[in-house]
Steps between C-alpha positions, in 0.01 A plus 500: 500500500830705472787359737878629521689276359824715550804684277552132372173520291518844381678531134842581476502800230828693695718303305328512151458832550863607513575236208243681293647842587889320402361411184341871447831636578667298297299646192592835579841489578798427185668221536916541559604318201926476510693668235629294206850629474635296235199700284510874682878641507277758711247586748392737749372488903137598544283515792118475458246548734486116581840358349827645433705330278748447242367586097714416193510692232420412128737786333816619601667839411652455158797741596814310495835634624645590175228768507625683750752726408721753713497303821809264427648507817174445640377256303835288549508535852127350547590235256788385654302509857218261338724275332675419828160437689428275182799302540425472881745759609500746755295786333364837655148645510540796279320865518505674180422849582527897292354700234136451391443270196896403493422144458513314838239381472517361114866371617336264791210366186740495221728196691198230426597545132835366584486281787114335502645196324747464802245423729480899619135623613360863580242531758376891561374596851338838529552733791180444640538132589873560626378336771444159345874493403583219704180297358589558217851389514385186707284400185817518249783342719404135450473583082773389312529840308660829604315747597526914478259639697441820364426856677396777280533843556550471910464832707386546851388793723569500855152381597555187267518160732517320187924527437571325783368165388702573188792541787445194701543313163824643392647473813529095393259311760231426204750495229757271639203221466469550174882503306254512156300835580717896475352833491563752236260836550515850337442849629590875450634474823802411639415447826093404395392737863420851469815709584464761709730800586379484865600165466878584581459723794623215686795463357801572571889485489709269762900487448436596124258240458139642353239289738134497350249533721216232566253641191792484247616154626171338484432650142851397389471125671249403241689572146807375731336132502544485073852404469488569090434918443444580131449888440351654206494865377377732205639413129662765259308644223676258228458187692129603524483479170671188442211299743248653264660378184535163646161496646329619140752262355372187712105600436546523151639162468199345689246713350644481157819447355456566184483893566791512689668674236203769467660850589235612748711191731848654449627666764512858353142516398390461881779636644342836599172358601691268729682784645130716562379185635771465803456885553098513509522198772811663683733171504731344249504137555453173383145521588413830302697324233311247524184655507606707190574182288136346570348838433699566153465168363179420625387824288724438210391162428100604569519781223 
């Protein structure tokens, strides 16, 4: 004879049921494993379908500062800047912005060489996950390293929501909380927006005084928020020439110093082909030269 005995004699699966499915979840998703940062003098932000997190890197750029030529003033100016946040100074967020290939970027690498062994850490965010900025910034505050979080190559069209959360954070209400975290990005931009010429039909004169109008302010607000502005521009022919011979100079030693002597490495032998290189690609740079030097010793030493 069946009788009712009530819910109370029924089995309770609800709650193995959503332990099993914790445990299958669990499986699928990675686990957010912290950075070491006494091993990784870099890392990057990335955000996965499940988890977004921090990821240190196993190799580093192996361009140091002395590499970079034709950029003193530059190249002073940013060191000085990091050396102060090192020290615990007052330091700006810097925006390193002009010609194609000029090195910004390299610049903002090449200071690990120098300063990873005082405690100085790179962290790159991409402009996709702008929007995690002040995540990311809340992960790295409580570290006792200092940290550049690094923005590549930043531009934005008008329809782009994604500068603004680069905004909010320079305007100091994430950063302040965290004295060990600046900003350093890059862009052939000044002003990272897209500049219009109907952008200035509001403006206009007052008592002398050029007023923008509301497009050119809000464009202008966001570079305004970097308080260090590095510019970069086009090299001359000759100092062209003198990043290729210290680019084929530096591969040779690694590859193999023993040829370093061989004439197809001195500068007159490649000189022309250096020259057709930078015109075939349309910029003279340290990039093309660089480029050039892997190609021409990378053939040399293969033949």
């Amino acid at each position: 004879m069946w009788c009712n005995l009530g819910n109370d004699s029924k089995p309770d699966t609800s709650n193995s049921l959503f332990q099993e499915l914790v445990q299958r979840l669990l499986t699928i998703v990675p686990a957010n494993r912290d950075v070491d940062w006494q091993q990784h003098h870099a890392g990057g932000w990335t955000r996965g379908r499940w988890v977004s997190q921090l990821v240190g890197y196993g190799e580093t750029s192996s361009i140091t500062l002395s590499d970079l030529l034709h950029i003193e003033s530059q190249k002073q100016a940013l060191q000085q800047n990091t050396e102060q946040f090192l020290a615990g100074l007052p330091a700006n967020n810097a925006l390193l912005w002009g010609a194609r290939g000029s090195g910004k970027s390299s610049l903002v690498q090449a200071l690990l060489a120098d300063y990873a062994n005082q405690g100085l850490r790179l962290v790159e965010v991409g402009k996709d996950v702008l929007s995690d900025l002040p995540t990311v910034i809340g992960q790295l505050r409580d570290q006792p390293f200092r940290f550049i979080v690094f923005c590549d190559d930043l531009s934005f069209e008008d329809d782009d929501p994604s500068y603004k959360s680069l905004k909010s954070v320079l305007e100091g209400t994430v950063l302040a909380r965290a004295s060990n975290v600046l900003i350093y990005a890059t862009s052939n931009r000044r002003h990272l927006l897209t500049e219009k010429a109907s952008d200035n039909s509001d403006s206009k004169l007052v008592d002398g005084e050029l007023h923008h109008g509301e497009a050119v302010e809000e464009k202008i607000s966001l570079s305004d928020r970097f308080g260090l502005w590095l510019s970069f521009y086009p090299v001359r022919q000759q100092e062209y020439l003198d990043m290729v011979q210290h680019a084929v100079d530096r591969l040779v030693a690694r590859v193999g110093a023993e040829k370093r002597s061989d004439p197809v490495f001195q500068p007159d032998h490649y000189r022309l082909e250096a020259l057709r290189w930078a015109l075939a690609r349309g910029a003279r740079n340290g990039r093309s030269a660089e480029h050039f030097a892997r190609h021409w010793v990378g053939k040399n030493f293969l033949s």
